[in-house]
C-alpha positions as MATLAB code, in Angstrom:
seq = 'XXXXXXXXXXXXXXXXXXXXXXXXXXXXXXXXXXXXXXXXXXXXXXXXXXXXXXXXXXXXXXXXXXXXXXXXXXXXXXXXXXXXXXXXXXXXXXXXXXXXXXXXXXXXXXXXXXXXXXXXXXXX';
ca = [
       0.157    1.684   22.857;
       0.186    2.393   19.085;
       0.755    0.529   15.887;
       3.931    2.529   14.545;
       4.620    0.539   11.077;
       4.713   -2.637    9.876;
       7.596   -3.935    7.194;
       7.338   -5.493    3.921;
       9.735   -6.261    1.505;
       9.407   -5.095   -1.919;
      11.094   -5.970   -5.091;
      11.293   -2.742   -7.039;
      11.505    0.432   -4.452;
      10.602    2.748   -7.293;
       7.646    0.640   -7.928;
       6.642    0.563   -4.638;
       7.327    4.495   -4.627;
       5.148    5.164   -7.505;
       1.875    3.187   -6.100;
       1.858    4.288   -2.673;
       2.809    8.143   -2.976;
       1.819    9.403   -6.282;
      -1.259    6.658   -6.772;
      -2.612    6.453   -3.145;
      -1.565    9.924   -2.127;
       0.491    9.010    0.804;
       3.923   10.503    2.467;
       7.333    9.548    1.743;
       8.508   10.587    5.725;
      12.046    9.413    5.661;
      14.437    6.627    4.261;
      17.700    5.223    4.987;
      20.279    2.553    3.511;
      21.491    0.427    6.537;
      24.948   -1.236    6.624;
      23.888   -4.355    4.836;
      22.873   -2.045    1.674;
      19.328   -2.349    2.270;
      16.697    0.747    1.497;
      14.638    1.330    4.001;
      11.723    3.789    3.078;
       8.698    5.118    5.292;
       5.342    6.016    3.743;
       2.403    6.632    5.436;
      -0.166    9.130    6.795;
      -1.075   10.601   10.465;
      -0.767    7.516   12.101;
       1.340    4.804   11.058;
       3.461    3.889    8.399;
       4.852    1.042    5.888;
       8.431    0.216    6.314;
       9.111   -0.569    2.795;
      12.535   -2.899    2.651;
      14.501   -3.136   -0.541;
      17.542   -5.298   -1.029;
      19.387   -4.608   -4.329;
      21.130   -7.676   -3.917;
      17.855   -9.250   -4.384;
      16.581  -10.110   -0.923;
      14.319  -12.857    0.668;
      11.306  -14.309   -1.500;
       8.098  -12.147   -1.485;
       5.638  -13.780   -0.467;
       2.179  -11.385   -0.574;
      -0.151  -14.459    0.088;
       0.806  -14.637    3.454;
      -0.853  -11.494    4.325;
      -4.520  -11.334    3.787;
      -4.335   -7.414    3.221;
      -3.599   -3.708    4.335;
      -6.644   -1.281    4.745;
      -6.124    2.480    3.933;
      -8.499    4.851    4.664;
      -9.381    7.160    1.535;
     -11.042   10.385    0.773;
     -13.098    8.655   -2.189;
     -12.912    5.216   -3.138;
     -13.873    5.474   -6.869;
     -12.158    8.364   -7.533;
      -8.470    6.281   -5.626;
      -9.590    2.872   -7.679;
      -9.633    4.976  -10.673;
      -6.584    6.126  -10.571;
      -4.921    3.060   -9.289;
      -6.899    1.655  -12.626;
      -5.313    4.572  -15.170;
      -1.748    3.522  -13.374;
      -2.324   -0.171  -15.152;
      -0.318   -2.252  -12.770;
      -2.563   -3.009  -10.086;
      -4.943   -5.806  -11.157;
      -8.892   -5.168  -10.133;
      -9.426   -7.812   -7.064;
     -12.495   -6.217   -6.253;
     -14.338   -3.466   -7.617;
     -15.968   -0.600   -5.335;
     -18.904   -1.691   -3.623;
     -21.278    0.020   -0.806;
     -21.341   -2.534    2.846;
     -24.113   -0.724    4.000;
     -24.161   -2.823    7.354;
     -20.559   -0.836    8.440;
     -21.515    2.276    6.988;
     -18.035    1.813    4.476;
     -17.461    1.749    0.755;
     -14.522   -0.936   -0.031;
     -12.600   -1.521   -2.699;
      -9.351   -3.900   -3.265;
      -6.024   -3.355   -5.648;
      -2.759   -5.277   -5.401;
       0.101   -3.377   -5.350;
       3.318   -3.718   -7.693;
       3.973   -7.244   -5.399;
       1.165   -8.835   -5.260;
       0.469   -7.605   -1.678;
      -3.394   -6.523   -1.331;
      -4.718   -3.053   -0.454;
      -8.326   -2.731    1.074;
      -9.152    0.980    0.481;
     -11.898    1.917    2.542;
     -13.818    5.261    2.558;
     -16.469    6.216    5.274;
     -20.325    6.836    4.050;
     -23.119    8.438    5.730;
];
């Protein structure tokens, strides 16, 4: 069994474009409109994928409190935060900090809704 993607709908699919493929570096793999006009678009990396969902129409309330967060694995934390930071949307939740005790260096953004991003890099 694998995790294939998991869904969240997004207020501003450009937005939403802009953070996770040119900030984080991830894959737009494929998008469609279904009959009920809402964008679907997949980005993600080897193994799974966000279903972003975008109604023009204006769509169910977002909600990013419900979800305690999304971890991405990333080639450098700093160097991703930094980026994120020079981008200007994503507030700071928490800077990037060494957990010596997992062997991990963590750091967290929100992304254009509110939804939080765990980016986690691996340290020997």
């Amino acid at each position: 069994m694998d995790v294939i993607h998991t869904a969240l709908w997004v207020s501003d699919i450009e937005q939403t474009r802009a953070f996770y493929v040119d900030g984080l570096g991830l894959t737009e793999n494929w998008s469609f409109t279904a009959d009920d006009g809402v964008e679907n678009v997949y980005i993600g990396g080897e193994n799974a994928e966000f279903q972003f969902k975008y109604d023009p129409d204006g769509g169910p309330a977002i909600d990013p409190g419900t979800m305690a967060h999304v971890a991405l694995g990333v080639e450098s934390t700093d160097e991703t935060f930094e980026r994120l930071q020079e981008r200007a949307d994503p507030p700071v939740r928490e800077a990037p900090t060494t957990m010596d005790h997992i062997d991990r260096r963590v750091a967290f953004v929100a992304d254009p809704d509110g939804y939080v991003v765990e980016l986690v890099e691996r340290v020997e």
